[in-house]
C-alpha positions in Angstrom: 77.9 82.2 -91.0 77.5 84.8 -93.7 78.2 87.3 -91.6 81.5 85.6 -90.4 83.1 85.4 -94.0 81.9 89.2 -94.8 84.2 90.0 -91.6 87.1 87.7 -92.7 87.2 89.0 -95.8 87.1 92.6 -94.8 89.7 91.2 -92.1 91.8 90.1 -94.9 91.8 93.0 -97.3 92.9 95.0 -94.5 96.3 93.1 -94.0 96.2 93.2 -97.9 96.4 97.1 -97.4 98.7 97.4 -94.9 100.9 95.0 -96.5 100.9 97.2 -99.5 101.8 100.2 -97.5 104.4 98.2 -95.7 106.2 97.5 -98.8 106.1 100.7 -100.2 107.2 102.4 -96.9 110.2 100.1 -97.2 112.2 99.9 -100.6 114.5 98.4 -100.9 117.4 100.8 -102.6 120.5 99.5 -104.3 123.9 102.1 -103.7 124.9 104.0 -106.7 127.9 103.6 -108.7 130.4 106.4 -108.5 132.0 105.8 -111.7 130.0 106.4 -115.3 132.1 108.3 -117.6 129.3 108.1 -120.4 128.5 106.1 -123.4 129.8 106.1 -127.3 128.1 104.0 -129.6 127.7 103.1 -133.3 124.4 102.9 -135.1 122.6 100.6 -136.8 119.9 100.8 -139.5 116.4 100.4 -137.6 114.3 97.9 -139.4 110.8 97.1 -138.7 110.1 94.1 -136.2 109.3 91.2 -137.7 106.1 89.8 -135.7 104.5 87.1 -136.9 107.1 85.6 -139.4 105.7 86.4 -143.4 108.6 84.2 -144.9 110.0 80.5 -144.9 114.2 81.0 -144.9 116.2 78.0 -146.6 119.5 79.2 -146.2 122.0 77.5 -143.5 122.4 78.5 -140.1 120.1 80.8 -140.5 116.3 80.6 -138.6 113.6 78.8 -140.1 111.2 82.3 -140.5 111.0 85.6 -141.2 109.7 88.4 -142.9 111.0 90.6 -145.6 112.9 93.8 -144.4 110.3 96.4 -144.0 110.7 100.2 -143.0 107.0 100.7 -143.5 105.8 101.2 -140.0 107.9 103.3 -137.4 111.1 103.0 -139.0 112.1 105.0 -141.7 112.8 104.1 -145.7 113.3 107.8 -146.9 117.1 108.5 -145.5 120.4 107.2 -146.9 123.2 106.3 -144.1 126.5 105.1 -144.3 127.5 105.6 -140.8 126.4 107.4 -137.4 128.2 107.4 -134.3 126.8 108.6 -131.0 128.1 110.1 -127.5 126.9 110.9 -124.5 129.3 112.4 -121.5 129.0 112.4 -118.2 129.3 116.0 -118.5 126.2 116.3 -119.9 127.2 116.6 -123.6 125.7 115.0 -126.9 127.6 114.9 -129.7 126.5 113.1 -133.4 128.7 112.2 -136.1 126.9 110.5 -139.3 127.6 110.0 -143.3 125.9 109.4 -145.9 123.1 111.8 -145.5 121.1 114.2 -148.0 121.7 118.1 -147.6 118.1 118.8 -146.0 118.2 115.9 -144.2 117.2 116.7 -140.4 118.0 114.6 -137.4 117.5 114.3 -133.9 118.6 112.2 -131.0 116.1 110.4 -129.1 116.4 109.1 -125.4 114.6 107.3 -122.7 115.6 108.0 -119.5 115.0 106.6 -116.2 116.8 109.5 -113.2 117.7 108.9 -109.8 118.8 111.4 -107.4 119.7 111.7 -104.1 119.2 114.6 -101.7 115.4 115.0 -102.6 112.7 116.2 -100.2 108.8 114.3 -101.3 105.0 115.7 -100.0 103.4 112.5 -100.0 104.7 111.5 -97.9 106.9 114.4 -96.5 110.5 112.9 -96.2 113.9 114.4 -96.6 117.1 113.5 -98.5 115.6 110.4 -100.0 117.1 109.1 -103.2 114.1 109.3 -105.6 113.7 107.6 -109.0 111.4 109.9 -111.5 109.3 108.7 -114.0 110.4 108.1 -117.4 110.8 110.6 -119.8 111.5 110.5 -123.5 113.4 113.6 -124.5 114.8 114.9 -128.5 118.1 116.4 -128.5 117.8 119.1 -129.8 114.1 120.0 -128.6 111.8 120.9 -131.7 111.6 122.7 -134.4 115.6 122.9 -133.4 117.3 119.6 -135.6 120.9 118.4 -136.5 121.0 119.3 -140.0 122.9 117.3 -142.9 125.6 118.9 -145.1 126.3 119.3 -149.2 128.4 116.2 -147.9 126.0 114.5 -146.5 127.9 114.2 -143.2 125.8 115.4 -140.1 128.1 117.1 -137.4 126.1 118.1 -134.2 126.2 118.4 -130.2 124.1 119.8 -128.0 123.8 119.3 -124.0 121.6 116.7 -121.7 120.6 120.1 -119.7 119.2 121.6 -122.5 117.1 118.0 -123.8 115.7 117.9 -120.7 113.8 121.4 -120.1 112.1 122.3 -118.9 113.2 120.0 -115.9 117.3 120.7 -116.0 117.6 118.4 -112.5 117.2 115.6 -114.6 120.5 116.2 -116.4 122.5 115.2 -113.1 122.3 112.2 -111.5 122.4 108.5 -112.0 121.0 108.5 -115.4 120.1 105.2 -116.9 119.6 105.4 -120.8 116.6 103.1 -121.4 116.4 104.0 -125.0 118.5 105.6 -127.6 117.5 106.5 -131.3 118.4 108.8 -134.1 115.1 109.8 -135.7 114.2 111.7 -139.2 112.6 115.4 -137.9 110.4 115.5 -140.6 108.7 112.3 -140.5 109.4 111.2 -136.6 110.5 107.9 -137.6 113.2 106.1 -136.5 116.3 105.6 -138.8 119.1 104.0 -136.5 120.0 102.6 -133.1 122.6 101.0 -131.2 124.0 98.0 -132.8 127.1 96.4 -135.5 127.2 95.6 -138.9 129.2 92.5 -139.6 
């Protein structure tokens, strides 16, 4: 009897195997768009998160918890903003306005990217013209010790290109290119000081 289970489990992890491979074998792959003409956003001030709650709140219409804003922890409490406004074309170029800044001040654009390209040939296993999704990758624009650099009048005027962000892997600069991420950091300290959002 015991040696009847040993073979149905073995039995069974085999088809657990082969299902795996199976599935693997056979993605399933969405088409890609053929329109993306790039992204322009505005930028908010990046707070801490607030996890657990620290505060009560009494006001209206409000939630019943919170915490007090904090720039403690990734974010940072060292830069003034008034303003930053960021775009990225599907040409490949990276352009930052912002206000409000320091003269010294030094910034840098921060994405996450998730690529997919078509046309690719894989080892493992060998295949040909696949459309191939790569691994994240979190890339500064400009690279270090290279920064966007603030003003007298604290405005910080910059561009720079996807191609160069990417090195030293320049085939992730074309293709469908998802932005998982987007931030403006301080250079000095690497902490965050804005992302995409309003003010209202």
């Amino acid at each position: 009897m015991k040696k009847q289970v040993q073979l149905a489990l073995a039995g069974a992890l085999g088809m657990a195997s082969l299902v795996v491979v199976t599935h693997s074998a056979t993605a399933q792959q969405a088409s890609l768009p053929t329109i993306a003409r790039g992204i322009n956003t505005w930028m908010a001030r990046a707070m801490d998160v607030c996890n657990p709650a620290t505060v009560s709140v009494a006001t209206t219409g409000s939630p019943s918890d919170g915490c007090l804003q904090s720039n403690s922890g990734t974010t940072d409490n060292t830069l003034t903003m008034k303003s930053a406004k960021l775009r990225v074309t599907n040409r490949g170029k990276i352009v930052l306005f912002a206000t409000g800044f320091t003269l010294g001040n030094e910034l840098r654009v921060r994405l996450t990217l998730r690529v997919t390209k078509p046309g690719i040939t894989t080892l493992h296993p060998h295949l040909t013209n696949q459309k191939v999704t790569f691994t994240d990758v979190t890339v500064d624009c400009p690279q270090s010790p290279d920064a966007f650099n603030a003003r007298p009048n604290g405005a910080v005027i910059g561009s720079t290109s996807l191609d160069a962000c990417v090195a030293p892997f320049p085939g992730l600069a074309k293709g469908n290119i998802e932005i998982i991420d987007v931030s403006l950091v301080n250079a000095l300290t690497n902490k965050t000081v804005a992302v995409p959002g309003v003010l209202r």
